[in-house]
C-alpha positions as a printed Julia matrix, in Angstrom:
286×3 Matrix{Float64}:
 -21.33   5.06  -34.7
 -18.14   6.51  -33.1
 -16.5    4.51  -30.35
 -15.1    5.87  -26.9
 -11.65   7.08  -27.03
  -8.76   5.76  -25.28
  -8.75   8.29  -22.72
 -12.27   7.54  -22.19
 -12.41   4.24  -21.67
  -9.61   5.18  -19.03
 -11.56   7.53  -17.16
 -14.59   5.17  -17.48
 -11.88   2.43  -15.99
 -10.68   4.74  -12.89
 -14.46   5.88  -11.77
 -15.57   2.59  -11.76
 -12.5    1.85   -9.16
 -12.94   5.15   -7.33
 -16.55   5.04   -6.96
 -17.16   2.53   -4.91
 -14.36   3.87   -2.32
 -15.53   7.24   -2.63
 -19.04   5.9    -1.52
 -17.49   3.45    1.38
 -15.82   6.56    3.2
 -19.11   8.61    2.74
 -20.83   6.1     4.86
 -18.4    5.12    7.62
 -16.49   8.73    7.83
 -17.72  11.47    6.19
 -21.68  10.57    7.71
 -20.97  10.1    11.02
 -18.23  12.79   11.45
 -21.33  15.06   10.19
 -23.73  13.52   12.76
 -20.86  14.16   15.2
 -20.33  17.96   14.26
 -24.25  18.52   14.35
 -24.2   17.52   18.11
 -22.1   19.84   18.85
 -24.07  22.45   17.78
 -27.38  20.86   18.69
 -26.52  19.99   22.13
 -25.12  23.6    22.97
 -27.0   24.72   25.6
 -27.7   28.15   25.89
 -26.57  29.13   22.66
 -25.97  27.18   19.35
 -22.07  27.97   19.9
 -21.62  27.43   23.98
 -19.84  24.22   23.11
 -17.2   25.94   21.78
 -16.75  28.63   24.06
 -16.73  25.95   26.52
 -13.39  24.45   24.9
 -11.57  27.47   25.42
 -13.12  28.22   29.04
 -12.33  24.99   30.31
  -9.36  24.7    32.58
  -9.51  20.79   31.97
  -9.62  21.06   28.6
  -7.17  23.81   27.74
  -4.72  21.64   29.98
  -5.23  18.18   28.21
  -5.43  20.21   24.83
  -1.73  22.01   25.83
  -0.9   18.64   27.25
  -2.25  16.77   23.86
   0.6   19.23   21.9
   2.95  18.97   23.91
   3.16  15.24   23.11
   2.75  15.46   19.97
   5.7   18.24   20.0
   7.95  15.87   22.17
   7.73  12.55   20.09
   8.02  14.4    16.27
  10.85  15.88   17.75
  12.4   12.33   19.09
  11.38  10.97   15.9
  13.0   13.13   13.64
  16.27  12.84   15.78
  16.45   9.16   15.42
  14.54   8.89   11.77
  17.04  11.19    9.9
  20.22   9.35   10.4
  18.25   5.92   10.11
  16.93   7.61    6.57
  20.18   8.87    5.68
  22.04   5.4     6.27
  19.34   4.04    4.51
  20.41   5.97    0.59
  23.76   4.83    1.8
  24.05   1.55    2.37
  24.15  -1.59   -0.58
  20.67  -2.82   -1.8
  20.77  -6.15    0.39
  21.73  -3.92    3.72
  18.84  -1.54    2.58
  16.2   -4.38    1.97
  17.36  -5.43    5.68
  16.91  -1.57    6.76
  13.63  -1.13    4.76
  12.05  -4.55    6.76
  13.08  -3.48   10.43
  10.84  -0.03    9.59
   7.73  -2.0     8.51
   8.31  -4.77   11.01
   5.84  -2.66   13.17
   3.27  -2.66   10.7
   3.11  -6.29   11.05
   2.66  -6.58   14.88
  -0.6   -5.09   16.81
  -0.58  -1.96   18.22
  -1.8   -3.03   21.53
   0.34  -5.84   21.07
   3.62  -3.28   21.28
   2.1   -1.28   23.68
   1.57  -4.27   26.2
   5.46  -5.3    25.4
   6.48  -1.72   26.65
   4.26  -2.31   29.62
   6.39  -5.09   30.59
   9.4   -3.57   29.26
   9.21  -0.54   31.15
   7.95  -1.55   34.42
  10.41  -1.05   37.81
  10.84  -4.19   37.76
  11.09  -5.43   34.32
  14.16  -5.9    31.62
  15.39  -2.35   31.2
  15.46  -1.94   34.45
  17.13  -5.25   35.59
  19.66  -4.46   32.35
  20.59  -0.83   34.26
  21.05  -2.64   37.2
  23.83  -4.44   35.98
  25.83  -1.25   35.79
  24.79  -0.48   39.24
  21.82   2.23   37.81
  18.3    2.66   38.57
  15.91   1.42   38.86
  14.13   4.25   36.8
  10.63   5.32   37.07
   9.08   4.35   32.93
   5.62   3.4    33.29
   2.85   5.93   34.12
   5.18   8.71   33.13
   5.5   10.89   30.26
   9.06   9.35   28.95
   7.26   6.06   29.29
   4.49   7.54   26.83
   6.88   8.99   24.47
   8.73   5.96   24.37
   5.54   3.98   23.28
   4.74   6.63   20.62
   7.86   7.17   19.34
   8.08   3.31   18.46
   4.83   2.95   16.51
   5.45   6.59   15.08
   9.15   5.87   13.69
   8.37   4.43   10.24
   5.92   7.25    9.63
   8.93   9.62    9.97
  11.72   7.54    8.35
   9.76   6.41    5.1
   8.75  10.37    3.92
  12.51  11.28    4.92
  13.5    8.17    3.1
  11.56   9.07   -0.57
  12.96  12.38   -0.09
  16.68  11.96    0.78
  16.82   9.05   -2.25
  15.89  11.11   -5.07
  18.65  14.02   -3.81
  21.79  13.18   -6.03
  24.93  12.36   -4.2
  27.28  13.82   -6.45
  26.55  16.59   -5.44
  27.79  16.36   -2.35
  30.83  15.18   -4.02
  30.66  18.23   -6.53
  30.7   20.48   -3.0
  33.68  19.03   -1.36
  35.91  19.34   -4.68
  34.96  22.82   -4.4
  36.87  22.86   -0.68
  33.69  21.91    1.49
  34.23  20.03    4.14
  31.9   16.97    4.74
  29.74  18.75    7.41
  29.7   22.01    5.48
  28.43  20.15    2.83
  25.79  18.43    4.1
  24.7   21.34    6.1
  24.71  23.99    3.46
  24.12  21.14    0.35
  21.77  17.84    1.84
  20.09  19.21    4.43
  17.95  22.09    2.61
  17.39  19.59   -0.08
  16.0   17.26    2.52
  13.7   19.72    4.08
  10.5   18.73    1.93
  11.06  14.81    3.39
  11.54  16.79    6.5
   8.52  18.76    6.61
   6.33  15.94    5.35
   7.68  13.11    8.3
   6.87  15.86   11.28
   3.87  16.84    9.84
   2.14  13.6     9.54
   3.89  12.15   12.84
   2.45  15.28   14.61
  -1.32  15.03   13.0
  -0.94  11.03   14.18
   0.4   11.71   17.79
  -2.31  14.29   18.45
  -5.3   11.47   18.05
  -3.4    9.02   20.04
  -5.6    6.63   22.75
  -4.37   3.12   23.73
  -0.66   3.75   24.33
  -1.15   6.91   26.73
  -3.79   5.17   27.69
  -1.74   2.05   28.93
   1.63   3.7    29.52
   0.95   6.55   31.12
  -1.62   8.3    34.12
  -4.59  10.83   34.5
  -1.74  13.46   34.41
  -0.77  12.06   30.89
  -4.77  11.96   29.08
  -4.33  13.55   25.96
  -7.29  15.0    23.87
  -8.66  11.75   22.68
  -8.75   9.92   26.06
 -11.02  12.88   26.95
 -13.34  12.68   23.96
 -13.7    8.62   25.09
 -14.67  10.03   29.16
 -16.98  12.55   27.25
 -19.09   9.59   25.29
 -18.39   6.85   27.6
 -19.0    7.66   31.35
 -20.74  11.22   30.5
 -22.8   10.66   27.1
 -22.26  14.48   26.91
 -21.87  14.04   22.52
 -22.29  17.83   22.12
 -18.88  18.6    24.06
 -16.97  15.39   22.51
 -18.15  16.35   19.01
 -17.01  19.98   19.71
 -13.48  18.43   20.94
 -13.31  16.28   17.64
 -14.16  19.04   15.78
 -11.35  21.06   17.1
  -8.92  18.1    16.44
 -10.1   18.06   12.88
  -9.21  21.66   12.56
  -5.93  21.81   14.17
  -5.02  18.86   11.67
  -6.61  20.66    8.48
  -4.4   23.46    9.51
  -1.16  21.64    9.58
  -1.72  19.92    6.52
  -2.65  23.17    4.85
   0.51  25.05    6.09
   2.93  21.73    5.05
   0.81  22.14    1.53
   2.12  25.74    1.3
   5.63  25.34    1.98
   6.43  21.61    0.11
   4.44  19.61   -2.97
   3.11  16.9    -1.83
   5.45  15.25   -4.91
   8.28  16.35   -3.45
   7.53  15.07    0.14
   7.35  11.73   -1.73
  10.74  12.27   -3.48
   9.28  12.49   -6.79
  10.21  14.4    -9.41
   7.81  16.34  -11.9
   8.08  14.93  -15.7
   9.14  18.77  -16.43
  12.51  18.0   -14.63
């Protein structure tokens, strides 16, 4: 009687683990983001399609779609700014410093999200501590709340760590000699890190914008909260479409679209960087 081999036993092992996952997401994801699709198509009214056509007809919801990317554009783009040189100080610090580093990135992991977004309300509002602090210096006050920058700020803040802990993985495994290797060859510092780190950094790079752009584009409590009609973004108008119109068809046609636009970008990051290297690690064939 022959017994299973190692590698069976193994795989036996991991399925038994996976399975039950793999059946948990089926039922609370995959099932009704199919119900949600079928709507769409069932609710179209003429035609099995007039949902769609609807999305790009729409002058409401071509603006909050722009509107919705624009966002999304505006905080991976404030987030890379200020995660990069976070990430970078990060590889360059001692171990204690970077333990200290590593736990103000996850501290917002560890507070509610509509927690921090309440705190900003305050924060922000004409009247409240940034303001008072500008005042000191004779500035202000400034209008925060209800406004885009007051929207950004609150995304920004709970996107951060997803931008700083892909650069991080990446910009860790890159060795720093040879930075050191470019300089003895007459390079000066910012040559070298322009021509040297920073293409070697563009798969952490491409990985932090990518996600922090798929997140931002599904965002609903902190526009919701920090900003005004004339900052709804894509998801706020999915909640109108169920909530106050129960018109499914059009907000399963709108989720639909979301999904695409984010199977897109996750396709095109797959093209240009491994998802290994995104991580900072390095093949066993290296």
């Amino acid at each position: 009687m022959q017994t299973p081999s190692q590698p069976q036993r193994s795989l036996s092992k991991i399925s038994f683990l996976v399975v039950p996952v793999v059946v948990l997401l089926l039922i609370v994801f995959a099932y009704p983001l199919f119900l949600l699709m079928s709507r769409s198509f069932s609710d179209a009214d003429p035609a099995w399609y007039s949902t769609y056509e609807g999305l790009f007809t729409d002058s409401v919801t071509i603006t909050v779609l722009l509107r919705t990317l624009m966002m999304g554009f505006i905080v991976t783009t404030v987030s890379l700014i200020l995660g990069y040189p976070y990430a970078y100080l990060m590889t360059r610090v001692s171990p204690t410093w970077r333990g200290v580093l590593v736990a103000i990135v996850l501290l917002p992991f560890w507070t509610s999200l509509m927690a921090r977004t309440f705190a900003w309300y305050v924060l922000l509002q004409d009247n409240g501590p940034i303001n008072e602090f500008f005042g000191i210096f004779g500035l202000g006050p400034f209008s925060m709340i209800r406004t885009t920058t007051g929207v950004t700020i609150g995304m920004t803040q709970v996107l951060l760590p997803f931008m700083v802990l892909p650069l991080y993985a990446t910009l860790s495994s890159i060795d720093p000699r040879l930075m050191t290797a470019a300089m003895s060859l007459g390079a000066a510092p910012r040559r070298a890190f322009r021509k040297v780190f920073l293409p070697l950094s563009m798969p952490g790079v491409i990985a932090g914008t990518t996600l922090v752009f798929i997140l931002a584009l599904g965002f609903f409590i902190t526009p919701k909260i920090l900003g005004s009609p004339k900052e709804s973004m894509i998801a706020q108008l999915i909640d109108q479409q169920v909530s106050r119109l129960t018109d499914f068809g059009a907000a399963g046609g709108m989720s639909v679209l979301l999904l695409a636009v984010t199977g897109l970008l996750l396709f095109l990051m797959s093209r240009f960087v491994k998802p290994s290297e995104a991580l900072g690690v390095r093949g066993a064939e290296e």
